[in-house]
Residue, then its C-alpha position, 0 to 999 in steps of 0.5 A: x430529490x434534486x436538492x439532495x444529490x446536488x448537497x451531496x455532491x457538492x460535499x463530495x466535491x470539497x471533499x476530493x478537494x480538501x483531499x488533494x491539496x492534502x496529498x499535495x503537500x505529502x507529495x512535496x515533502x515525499x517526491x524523492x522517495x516515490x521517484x526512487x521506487x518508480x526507478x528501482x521498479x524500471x532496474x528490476x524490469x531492466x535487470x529481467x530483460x537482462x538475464x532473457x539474454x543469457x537463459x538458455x532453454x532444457x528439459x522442464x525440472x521435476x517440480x512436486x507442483x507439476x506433478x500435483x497440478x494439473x496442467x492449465x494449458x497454454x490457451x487456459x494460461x490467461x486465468x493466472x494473469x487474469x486474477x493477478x490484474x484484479x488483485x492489482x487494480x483492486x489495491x491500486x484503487x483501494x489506496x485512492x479511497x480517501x479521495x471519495x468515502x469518508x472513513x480515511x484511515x490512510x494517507x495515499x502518498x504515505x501509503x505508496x512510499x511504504x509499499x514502494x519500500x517493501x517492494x525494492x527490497x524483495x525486488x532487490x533480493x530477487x535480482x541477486x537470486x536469478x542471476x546467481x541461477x538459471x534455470x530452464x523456464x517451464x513456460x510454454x513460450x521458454x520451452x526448447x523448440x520456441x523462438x522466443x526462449x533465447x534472445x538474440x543479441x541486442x542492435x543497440x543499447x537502447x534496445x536493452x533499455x526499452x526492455x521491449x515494452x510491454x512483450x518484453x515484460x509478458x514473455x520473459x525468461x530466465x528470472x524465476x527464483x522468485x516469482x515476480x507476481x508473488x510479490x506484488x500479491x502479498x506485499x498488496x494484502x500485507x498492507x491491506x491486512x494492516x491498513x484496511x478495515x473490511x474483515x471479509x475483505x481480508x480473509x478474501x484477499x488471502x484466499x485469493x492469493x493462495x488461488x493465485x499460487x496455485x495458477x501460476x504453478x498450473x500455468x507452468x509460469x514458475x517452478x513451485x520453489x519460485x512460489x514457496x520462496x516468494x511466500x516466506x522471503x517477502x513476509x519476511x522482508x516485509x515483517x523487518x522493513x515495516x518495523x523499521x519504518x515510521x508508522x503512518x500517522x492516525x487520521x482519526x485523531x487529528x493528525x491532518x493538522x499536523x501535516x497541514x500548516x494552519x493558515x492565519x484565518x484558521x489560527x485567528x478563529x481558533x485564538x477567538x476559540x479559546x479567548x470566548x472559552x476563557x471569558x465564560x469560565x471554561x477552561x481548555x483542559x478537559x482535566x479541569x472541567x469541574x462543577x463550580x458553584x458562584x457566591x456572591x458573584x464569586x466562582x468557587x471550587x466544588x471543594x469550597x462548596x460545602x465549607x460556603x454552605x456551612x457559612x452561610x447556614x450561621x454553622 
């Protein structure tokens, strides 16, 4: 028994290793774009603490999801959050799967870069949309009488650059039309839908972000226009962008090979390979893998075959 789980782990231990050299070498080629979406994401919190500055609180609009759903309550609002950051972390983890489980299907760093890209785009459609519009935020913590529904202006600049991290982010203002929390939720299951292999998993995750609409409208969070608006601009962003982009290289078909550069050992045993293969008689393309029938110490064609037996029959 100690043998074996010693086995195992040590296969588990060259294999996170073959991984991250491999994921390395991605990230050399692929730093500039992770970096440019790690920034945008910071623009985008910058741009939400901006606009905190300029909201200004008032009666909660008529909202159909007001009147439908039940209020949550502000000491219930948690939930919301709650499931939010299990969808979050569950994706998060999931795109480190390579690293430990033998079906790789995806490349993490590849992956992130097409994520990343989905997410500045909607992010960046949804800057122009709540500065172009403020409405009063329905939020419990945004509502007229809080101290925390208008900011006061800022001491410094660096104030406004530090975004007041992480209260900044939690109680926020102002930047609605559409919902932050919406995005990441579909952008994660769009790309787990395409790029995942469990099917219960799938259908899950959908359920789980159709749940996550329904809270956020409880919990007061947005307007269901802030929810309704996510739902089809970011599938749609996401439909025209991925189409745009080159598609993830197929791990099940050798790709790592083409990523990795064959180091001279590899490249050597490989030219052993095909020179043993070639002094037996066995060809490298598989099209040409026919029955050959010897004759004298003569290889012949299987279409020579039958034209030998004839001969040697005195035919």
């Amino acid at each position: 028994m100690t043998l074996y789980i010693g086995r195992e782990s040590s296969k588990l231990w060259k294999r996170i290793c073959a991984e991250v050299i491999t994921e390395i070498n991605l990230l050399a080629a692929n730093w500039k774009y992770l970096l440019a979406g790690l920034v945008c994401q910071y623009i985008h919190g910058l741009a939400a603490r901006g606009v905190h500055y300029i909201h200004r609180p008032g009666p909660t609009l008529q909202d159909a999801g007001f009147f439908l759903l039940p209020e949550l309550g502000q000491d219930r609002a948690y939930i919301s959050e709650t499931l939010f950051s299990f969808i979050f972390l569950s994706f998060v983890l999931w795109t480190f799967h390579p690293f430990i489980f033998k079906s790789k299907k995806i490349y993490t760093v590849l992956l992130w870069c097409r994520v990343l890209a989905f997410l500045v785009a909607s992010q960046f459609l949804r800057i122009i949309t709540f500065y172009s519009t403020q409405l009063p935020g329905p939020n419990y913590h945004c509502r007229e009488g809080s101290k925390l529904a208008r900011l006061p202006p800022p001491d410094s600049v660096f104030e406004v650059l530090l975004i007041n991290f992480p209260r900044g982010v939690l109680y926020g203002c102002g930047d609605l039309i559409f919902s932050s929390h919406m995005i990441f939720s579909l952008v994660f299951v769009r790309t787990y839908q395409k790029y995942g292999t469990q099917r219960f998993i799938k259908q899950l995750a959908w359920l789980l972000v159709v749940i996550q609409s329904l809270l956020i409208v409880a919990s007061r969070k947005h307007y269901t226009v802030d929810v309704v608006v996510a739902w089809y601009t970011v599938n749609l962003v996401v439909f025209f962008i991925d189409k745009k982009l080159a598609e993830l290289p197929d791990r099940t078909n050798g790709a790592a090979s083409l990523l990795l550069p064959l180091s001279t050992k590899d490249k050597d045993s490989k030219t052993k390979e095909e020179n043993h293969k070639l002094l037996n008689g066995i060809s490298g393309d598989p099209a040409d893998r026919r029955q050959r029938t010897q004759v004298n110490g003569k290889t012949l064609d299987e279409v020579n075959t039958v034209h030998v037996d004839a001969t040697m029959n005195g035919a």
